[in-house]
C-alpha positions in Angstrom: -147.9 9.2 -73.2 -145.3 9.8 -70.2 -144.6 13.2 -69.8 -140.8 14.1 -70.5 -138.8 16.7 -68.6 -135.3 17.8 -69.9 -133.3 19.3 -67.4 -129.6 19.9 -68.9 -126.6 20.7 -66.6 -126.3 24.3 -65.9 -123.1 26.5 -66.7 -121.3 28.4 -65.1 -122.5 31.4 -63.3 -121.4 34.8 -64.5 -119.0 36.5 -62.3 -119.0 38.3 -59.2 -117.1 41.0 -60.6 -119.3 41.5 -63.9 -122.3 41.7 -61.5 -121.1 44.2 -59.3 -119.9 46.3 -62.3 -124.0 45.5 -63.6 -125.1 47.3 -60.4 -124.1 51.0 -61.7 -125.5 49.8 -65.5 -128.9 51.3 -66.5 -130.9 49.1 -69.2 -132.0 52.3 -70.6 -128.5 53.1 -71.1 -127.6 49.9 -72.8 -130.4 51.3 -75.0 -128.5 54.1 -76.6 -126.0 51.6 -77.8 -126.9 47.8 -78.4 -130.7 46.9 -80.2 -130.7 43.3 -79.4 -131.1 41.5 -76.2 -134.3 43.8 -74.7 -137.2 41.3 -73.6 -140.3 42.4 -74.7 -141.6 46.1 -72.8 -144.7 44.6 -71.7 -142.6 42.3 -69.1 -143.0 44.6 -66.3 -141.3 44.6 -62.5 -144.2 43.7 -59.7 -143.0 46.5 -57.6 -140.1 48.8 -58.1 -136.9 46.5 -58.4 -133.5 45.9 -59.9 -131.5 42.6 -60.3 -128.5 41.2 -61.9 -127.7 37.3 -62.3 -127.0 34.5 -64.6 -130.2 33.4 -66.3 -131.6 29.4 -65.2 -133.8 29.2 -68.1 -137.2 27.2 -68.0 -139.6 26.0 -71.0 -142.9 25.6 -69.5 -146.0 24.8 -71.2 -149.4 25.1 -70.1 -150.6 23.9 -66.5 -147.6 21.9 -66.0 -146.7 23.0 -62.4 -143.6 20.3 -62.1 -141.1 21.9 -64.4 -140.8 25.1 -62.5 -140.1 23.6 -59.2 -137.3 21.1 -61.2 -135.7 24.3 -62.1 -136.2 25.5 -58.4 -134.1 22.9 -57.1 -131.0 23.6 -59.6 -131.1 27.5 -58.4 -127.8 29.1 -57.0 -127.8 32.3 -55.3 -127.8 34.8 -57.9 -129.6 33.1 -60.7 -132.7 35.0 -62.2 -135.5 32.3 -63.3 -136.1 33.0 -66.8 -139.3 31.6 -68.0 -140.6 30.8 -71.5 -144.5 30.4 -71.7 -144.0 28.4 -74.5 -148.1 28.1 -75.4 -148.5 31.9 -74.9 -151.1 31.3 -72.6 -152.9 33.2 -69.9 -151.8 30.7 -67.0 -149.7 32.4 -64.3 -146.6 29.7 -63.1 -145.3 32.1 -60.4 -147.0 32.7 -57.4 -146.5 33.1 -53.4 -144.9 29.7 -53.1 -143.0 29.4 -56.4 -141.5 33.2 -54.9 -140.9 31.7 -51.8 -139.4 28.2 -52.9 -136.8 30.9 -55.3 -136.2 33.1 -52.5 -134.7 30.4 -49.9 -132.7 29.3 -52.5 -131.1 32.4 -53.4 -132.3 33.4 -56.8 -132.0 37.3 -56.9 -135.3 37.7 -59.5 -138.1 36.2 -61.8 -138.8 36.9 -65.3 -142.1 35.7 -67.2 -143.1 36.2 -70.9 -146.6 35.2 -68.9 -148.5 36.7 -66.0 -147.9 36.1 -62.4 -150.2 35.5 -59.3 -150.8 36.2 -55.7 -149.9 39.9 -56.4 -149.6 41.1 -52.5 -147.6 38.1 -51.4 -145.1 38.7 -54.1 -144.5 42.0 -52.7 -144.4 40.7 -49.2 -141.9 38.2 -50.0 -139.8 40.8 -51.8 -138.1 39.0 -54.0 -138.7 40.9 -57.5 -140.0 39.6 -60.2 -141.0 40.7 -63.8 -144.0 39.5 -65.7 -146.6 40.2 -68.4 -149.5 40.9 -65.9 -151.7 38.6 -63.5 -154.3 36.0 -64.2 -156.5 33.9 -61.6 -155.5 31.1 -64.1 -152.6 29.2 -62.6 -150.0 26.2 -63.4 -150.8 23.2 -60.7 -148.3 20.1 -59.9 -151.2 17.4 -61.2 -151.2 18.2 -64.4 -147.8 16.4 -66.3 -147.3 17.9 -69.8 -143.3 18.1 -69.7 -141.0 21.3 -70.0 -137.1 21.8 -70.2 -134.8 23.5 -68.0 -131.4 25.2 -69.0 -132.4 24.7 -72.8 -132.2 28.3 -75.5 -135.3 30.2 -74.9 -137.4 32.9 -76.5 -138.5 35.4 -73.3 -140.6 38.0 -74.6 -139.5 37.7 -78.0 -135.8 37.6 -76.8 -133.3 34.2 -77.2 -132.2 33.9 -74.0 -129.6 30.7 -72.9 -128.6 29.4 -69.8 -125.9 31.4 -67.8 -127.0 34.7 -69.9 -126.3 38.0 -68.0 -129.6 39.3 -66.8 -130.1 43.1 -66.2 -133.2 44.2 -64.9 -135.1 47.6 -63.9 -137.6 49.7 -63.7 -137.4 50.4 -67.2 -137.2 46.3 -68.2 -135.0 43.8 -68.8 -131.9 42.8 -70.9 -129.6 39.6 -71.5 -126.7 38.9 -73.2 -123.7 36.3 -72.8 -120.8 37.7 -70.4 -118.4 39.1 -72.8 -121.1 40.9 -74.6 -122.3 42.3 -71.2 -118.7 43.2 -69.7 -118.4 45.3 -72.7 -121.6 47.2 -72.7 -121.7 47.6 -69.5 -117.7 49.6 -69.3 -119.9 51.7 -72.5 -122.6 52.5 -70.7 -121.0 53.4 -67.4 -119.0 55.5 -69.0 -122.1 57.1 -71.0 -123.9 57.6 -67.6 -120.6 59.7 -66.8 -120.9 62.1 -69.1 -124.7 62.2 -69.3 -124.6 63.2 -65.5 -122.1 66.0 -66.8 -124.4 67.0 -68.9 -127.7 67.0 -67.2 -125.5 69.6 -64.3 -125.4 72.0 -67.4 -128.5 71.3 -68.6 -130.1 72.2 -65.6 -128.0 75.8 -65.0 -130.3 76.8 -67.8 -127.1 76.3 -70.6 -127.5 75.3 -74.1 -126.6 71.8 -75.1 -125.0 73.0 -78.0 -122.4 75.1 -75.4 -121.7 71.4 -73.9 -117.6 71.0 -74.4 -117.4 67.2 -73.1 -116.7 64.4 -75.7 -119.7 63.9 -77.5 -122.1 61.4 -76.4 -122.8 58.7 -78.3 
């Protein structure tokens, strides 16, 4: 049976300005206010990172090694690869050159519901990337199965569709369509205001209960 690859037009990127507003955002704070959207919190950063961008999302099943390099060539600077193991396997499809292939095109950051590969060349390439550990086993461009790219995905227990908001830190990784985002995100920078009041009198030994500001959420 031929293998079949669906690779569906990709829409319009998320804008400049919602991104830059992202950068102040903490996905912990979007966790005081919103319980959907969180990819699962054993998707973990590589090294320390952070990254905003409009999801490219990719279906992959097992050793298929084509699929993720079809989605390569459709990334814009910005996007963050979102990948579905969709066989919830052990098989790692991101390694040194799948980070490096991302990385001259512009993509600001992976994200894996699987594990990844080639550890210390990840972090020499520097281009961040979140995953659900590492495995010896990998994907390889001989073996045809099929996939999709810029299809609805499930990431970690999270739907995720193409041109979704992605948020990611140290503390993991949330999506949601534009609207949804530009709204959380005007919340939560205005949460992390008043937080930041709060830890100053906090820490000159003050009770919380003393704290005048509007109450926090």
């Amino acid at each position: 049976m031929t293998p079949v690859y669906r690779v569906h037009d990709r829409p319009q990127s998320s804008s400049i300005a919602l991104q830059e507003m992202l950068w102040d955002v903490e996905t912990a704070t979007i966790g005081h206010i919103e319980h959907l959207g969180f990819v699962s919190d054993d998707i973990r950063p590589v090294f320390p990172a952070r990254a905003v961008g409009s999801a490219l999302t990719v279906a992959a099943p097992g050793r298929d090694g084509i699929v993720i390099y079809k989605a390569i060539d459709l990334l814009l600077p910005g996007d963050v690869l979102v990948i579905s193991r969709v066989d919830r396997d052990d098989i790692a499809c991101v390694g040194g050159g799948v980070a490096t292939a991302a990385k001259a095109k512009g993509a600001a950051a992976i994200v894996i519901d699987g594990p990844c590969t080639d550890v210390e060349e990840l972090v020499a390439i520097g281009l961040p990337v979140w995953c659900r550990g590492r495995s010896s086993k990998t994907t390889n461009r001989s073996f045809s199965i099929g996939g999709s790219v810029n299809v609805p995905i499930a990431c970690g227990a999270t739907a995720v569709m193409p041109g979704y908001v992605v948020l990611a830190d140290n503390e993991g990784v949330f999506v949601a369509d534009a609207i949804r985002m530009a709204d959380l995100a005007m919340l939560a920078i205005e949460r992390q205001r008043r937080s930041a009041a709060l830890r100053s009198h906090l820490a000159a030994g003050r009770s919380i209960f003393d704290f005048q500001q509007e109450a926090v959420p």
